[in-house]
C-alpha positions as CSV (number, residue, x, y, z in Angstrom):
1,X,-85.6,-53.4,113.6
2,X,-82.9,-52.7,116.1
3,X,-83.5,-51.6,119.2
4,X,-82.3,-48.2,120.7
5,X,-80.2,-50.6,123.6
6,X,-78.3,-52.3,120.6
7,X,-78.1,-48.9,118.2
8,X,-76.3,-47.3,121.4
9,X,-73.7,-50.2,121.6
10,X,-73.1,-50.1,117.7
11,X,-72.9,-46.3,118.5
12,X,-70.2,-47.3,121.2
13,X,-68.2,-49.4,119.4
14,X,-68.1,-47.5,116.2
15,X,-66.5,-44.3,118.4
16,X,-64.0,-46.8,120.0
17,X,-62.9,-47.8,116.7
18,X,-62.6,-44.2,115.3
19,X,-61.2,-43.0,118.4
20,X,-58.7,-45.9,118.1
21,X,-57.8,-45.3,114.6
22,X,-57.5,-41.6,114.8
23,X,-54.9,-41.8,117.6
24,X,-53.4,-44.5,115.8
25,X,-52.8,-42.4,112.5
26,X,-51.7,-39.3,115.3
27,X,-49.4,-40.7,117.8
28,X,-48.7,-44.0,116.5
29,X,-49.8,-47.6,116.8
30,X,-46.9,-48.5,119.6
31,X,-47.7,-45.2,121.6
32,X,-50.8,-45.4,122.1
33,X,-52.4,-47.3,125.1
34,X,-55.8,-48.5,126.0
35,X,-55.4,-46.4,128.5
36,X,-55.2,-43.4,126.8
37,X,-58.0,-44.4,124.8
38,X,-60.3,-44.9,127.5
39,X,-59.2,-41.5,128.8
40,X,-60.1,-40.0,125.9
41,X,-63.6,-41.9,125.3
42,X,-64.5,-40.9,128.8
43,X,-65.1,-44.6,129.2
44,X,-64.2,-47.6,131.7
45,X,-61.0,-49.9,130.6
46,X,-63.8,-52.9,131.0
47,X,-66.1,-51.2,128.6
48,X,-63.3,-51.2,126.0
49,X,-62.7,-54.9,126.6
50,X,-66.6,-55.8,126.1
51,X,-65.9,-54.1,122.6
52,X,-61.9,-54.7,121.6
53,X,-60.4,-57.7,123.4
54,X,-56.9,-55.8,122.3
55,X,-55.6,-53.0,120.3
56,X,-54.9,-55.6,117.6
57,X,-58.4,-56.2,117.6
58,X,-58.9,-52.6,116.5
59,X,-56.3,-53.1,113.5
60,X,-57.6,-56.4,112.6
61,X,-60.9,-54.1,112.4
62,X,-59.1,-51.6,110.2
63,X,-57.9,-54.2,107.6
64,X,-61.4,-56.2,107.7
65,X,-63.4,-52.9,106.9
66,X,-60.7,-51.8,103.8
67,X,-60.8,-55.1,102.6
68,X,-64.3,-56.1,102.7
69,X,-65.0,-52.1,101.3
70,X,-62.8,-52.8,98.2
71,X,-64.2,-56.3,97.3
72,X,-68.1,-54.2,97.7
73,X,-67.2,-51.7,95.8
74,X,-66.2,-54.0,92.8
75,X,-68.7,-55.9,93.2
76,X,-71.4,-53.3,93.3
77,X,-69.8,-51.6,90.4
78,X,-68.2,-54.4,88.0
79,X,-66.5,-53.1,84.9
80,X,-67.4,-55.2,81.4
81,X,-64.0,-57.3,82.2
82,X,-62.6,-59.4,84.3
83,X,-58.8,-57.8,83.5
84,X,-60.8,-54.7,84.4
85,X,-62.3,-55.7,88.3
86,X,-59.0,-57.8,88.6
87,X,-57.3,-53.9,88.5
88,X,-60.3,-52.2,90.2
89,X,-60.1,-54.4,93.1
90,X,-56.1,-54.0,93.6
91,X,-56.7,-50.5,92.9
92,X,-59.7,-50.1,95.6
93,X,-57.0,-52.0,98.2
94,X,-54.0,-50.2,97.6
95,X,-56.2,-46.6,98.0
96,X,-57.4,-48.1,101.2
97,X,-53.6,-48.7,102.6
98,X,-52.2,-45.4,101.0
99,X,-55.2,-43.3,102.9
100,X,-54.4,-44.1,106.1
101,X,-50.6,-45.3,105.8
102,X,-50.0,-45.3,109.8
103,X,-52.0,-47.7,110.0
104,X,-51.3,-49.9,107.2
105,X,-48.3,-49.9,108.5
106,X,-48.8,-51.0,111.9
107,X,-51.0,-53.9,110.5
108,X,-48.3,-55.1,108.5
109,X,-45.7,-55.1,111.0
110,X,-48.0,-56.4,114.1
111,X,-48.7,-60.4,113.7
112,X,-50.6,-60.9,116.7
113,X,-52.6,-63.8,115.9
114,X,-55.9,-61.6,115.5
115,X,-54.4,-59.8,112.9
116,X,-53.0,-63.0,110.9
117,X,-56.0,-64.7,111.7
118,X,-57.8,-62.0,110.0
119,X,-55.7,-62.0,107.2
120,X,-56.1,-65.4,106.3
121,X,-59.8,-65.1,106.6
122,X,-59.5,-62.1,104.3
123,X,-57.2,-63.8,101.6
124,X,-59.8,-66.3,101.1
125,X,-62.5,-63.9,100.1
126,X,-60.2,-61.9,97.8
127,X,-58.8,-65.4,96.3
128,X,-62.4,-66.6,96.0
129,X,-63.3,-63.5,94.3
130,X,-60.0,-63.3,92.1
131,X,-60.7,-67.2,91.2
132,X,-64.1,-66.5,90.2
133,X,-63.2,-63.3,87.9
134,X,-60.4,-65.4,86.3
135,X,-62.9,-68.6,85.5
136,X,-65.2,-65.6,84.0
137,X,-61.8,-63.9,81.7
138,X,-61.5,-67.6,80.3
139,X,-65.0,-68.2,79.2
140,X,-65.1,-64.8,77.8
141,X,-62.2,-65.0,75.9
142,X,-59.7,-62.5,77.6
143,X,-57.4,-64.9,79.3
144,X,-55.6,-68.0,78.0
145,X,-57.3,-71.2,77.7
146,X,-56.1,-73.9,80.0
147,X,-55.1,-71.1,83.1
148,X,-55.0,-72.6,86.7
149,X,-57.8,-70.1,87.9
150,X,-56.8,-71.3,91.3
151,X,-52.9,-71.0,91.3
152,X,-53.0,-67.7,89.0
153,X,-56.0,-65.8,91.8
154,X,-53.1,-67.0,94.7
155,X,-50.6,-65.6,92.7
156,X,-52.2,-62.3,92.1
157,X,-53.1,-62.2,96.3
158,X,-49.4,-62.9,96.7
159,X,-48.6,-59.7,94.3
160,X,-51.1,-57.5,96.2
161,X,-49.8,-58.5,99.7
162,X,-46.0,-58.5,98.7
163,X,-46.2,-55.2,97.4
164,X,-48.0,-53.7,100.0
165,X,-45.1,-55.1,102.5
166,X,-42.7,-53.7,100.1
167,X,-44.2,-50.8,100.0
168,X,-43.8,-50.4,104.0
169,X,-40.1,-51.4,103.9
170,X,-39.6,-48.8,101.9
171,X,-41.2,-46.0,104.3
172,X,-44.2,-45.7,101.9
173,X,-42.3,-43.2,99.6
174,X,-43.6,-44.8,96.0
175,X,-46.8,-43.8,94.9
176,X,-49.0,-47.7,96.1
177,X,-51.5,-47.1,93.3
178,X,-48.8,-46.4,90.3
179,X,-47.3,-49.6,91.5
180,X,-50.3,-51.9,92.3
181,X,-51.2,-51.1,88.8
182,X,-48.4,-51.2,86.7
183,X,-47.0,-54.6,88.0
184,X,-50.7,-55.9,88.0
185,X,-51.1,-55.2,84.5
186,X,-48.0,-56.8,83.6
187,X,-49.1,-60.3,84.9
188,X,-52.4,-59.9,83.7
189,X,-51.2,-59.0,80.0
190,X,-49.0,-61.7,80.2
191,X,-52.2,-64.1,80.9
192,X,-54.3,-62.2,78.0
193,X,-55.3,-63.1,74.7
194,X,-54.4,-60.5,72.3
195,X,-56.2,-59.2,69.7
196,X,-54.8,-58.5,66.8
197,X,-56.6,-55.3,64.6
């Protein structure tokens, strides 16, 4: 059971975070100092630091929760195919970076090494993941026999992240979700058995 001292700082830190973000998405990452934050928490500069070493730390915190939310989600809802969570979980990512695009944004253009440090971390779940949904399409018979589970998961992770920094470049103008899934499904049927009828 937790104890109203530590359900207060969860409380704390979860409107530091949300404060963070919000400003974030409304005045921009850049613009936005711990300063105002404070200001606008109503609490002390040191209090912030007992929470968020940085800023960074807060969009480290971002990508971690998007992440770890999309590779739940497919997990707590598989479809019957591994071609199916493969395009579930790239779907669930790219809807996380195209609802709040400010801040996707800012994560992909800040490498502070919180943020990459985080998104190593992060690649190894979704490669782990990716790998095991991969071994699971082979033994069931919807991807090729004799597929490097492990270079074909790294290639897919590359996909996801390339296109989300392509996606930035581009002042986030395509639609993330159209793309994510069209150029996944192109690798993927070019790694599935067909069935003839």
């Amino acid at each position: 059971m937790v104890s109203w001292k530590e359900k207060k700082r969860n409380e704390l830190k979860e409107k530091i975070y949300r404060t963070a973000c919000a400003q974030f998405i409304k005045k921009g990452f850049e613009a936005t100092s711990v300063d105002s934050l404070v200001a606008k928490i109503g609490i002390a500069k040191g209090t912030f630091f007992i929470y968020f070493p940085s800023k960074d730390s807060i969009l480290s915190e971002w990508y971690r929760r998007v992440t770890l939310i999309a590779l739940a989600d497919v997990k707590e809802r598989p479809r019957n195919s591994a071609y199916k969570n493969i395009l579930m979980l790239g779907d669930r990512l790219a809807a996380g970076g195209a609802e709040t695009p400010q801040l996707f944004v800012a994560k992909t253009y800040n490498k502070s090494p919180i943020i990459t440090y985080q998104e190593k971390e992060l690649d190894t779940d979704l490669i782990g993941f990716l790998h095991e949904q991969i071994c699971s399409g082979i033994a069931n018979n919807e991807f090729k026999a004799g597929i490097d589970a492990s270079v074909l998961a790294s290639i897919i992770n590359s996909l996801l992240t390339g296109i989300g920094h392509e996606w930035v470049i581009n002042n986030c103008e395509s639609n993330l979700l159209e793309v994510v899934e069209t150029r996944l499904k192109f690798l993927l049927d070019s790694v599935s058995i067909k069935k003839i009828n």
